[in-house]
N, C-alpha and C positions, 0 to 999 in steps of 0.2 A: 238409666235407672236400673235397679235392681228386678232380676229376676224372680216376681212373686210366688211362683209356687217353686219352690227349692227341697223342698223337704226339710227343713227346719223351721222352730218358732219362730214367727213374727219380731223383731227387734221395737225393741221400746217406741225410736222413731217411727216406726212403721206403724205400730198399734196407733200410735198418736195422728198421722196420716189418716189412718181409716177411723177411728172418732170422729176427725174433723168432718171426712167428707161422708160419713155416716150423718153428723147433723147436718149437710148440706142435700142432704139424700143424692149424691153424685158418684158413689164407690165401685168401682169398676168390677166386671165379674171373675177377673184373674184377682184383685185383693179378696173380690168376698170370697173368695174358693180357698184361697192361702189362709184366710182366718178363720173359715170353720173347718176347715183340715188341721191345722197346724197347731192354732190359738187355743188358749186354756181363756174360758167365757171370765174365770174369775178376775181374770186378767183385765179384759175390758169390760166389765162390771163398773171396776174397780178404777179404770184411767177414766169412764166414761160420766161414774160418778162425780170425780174431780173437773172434770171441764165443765159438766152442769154446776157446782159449787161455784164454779169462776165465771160463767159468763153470768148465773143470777146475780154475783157481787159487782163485775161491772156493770149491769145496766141497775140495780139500784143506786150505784153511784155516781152515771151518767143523769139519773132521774134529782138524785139532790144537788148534785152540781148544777144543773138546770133551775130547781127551786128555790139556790142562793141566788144564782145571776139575775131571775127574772123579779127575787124579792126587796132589788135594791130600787 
């Protein structure tokens, strides 16, 4: 795996990494040191607001899928 604290910004992949394991509360202490070293916030602001957008739309749509199956 990549060397987190490098002295360059976080790569897209990476930011998306540390979202994830930010909603799993599991983010190890060399990523969170490379993201608030490195990381511009608007950056994950902004990827963090898009995973919250996508995982509310799958679980409302895990919830009507469920409401058609069970309304037959």
């Amino acid at each position: 795996m990549d060397d987190p604290v490098q002295g360059k910004p976080p790569t897209l992949w990476q930011m998306l990494q540390s979202i994830l394991a930010a909603a799993f509360g599991v983010q190890s202490g060399k990523n969170r040191a490379r993201d608030f070293t490195y990381g511009k916030a608007s950056n994950f602001i902004a990827l963090g607001t898009v995973f919250t957008l996508i995982f509310i739309l799958v679980l409302v749509g895990l919830v009507q899928l469920a409401m058609h199956l069970t309304a037959r």
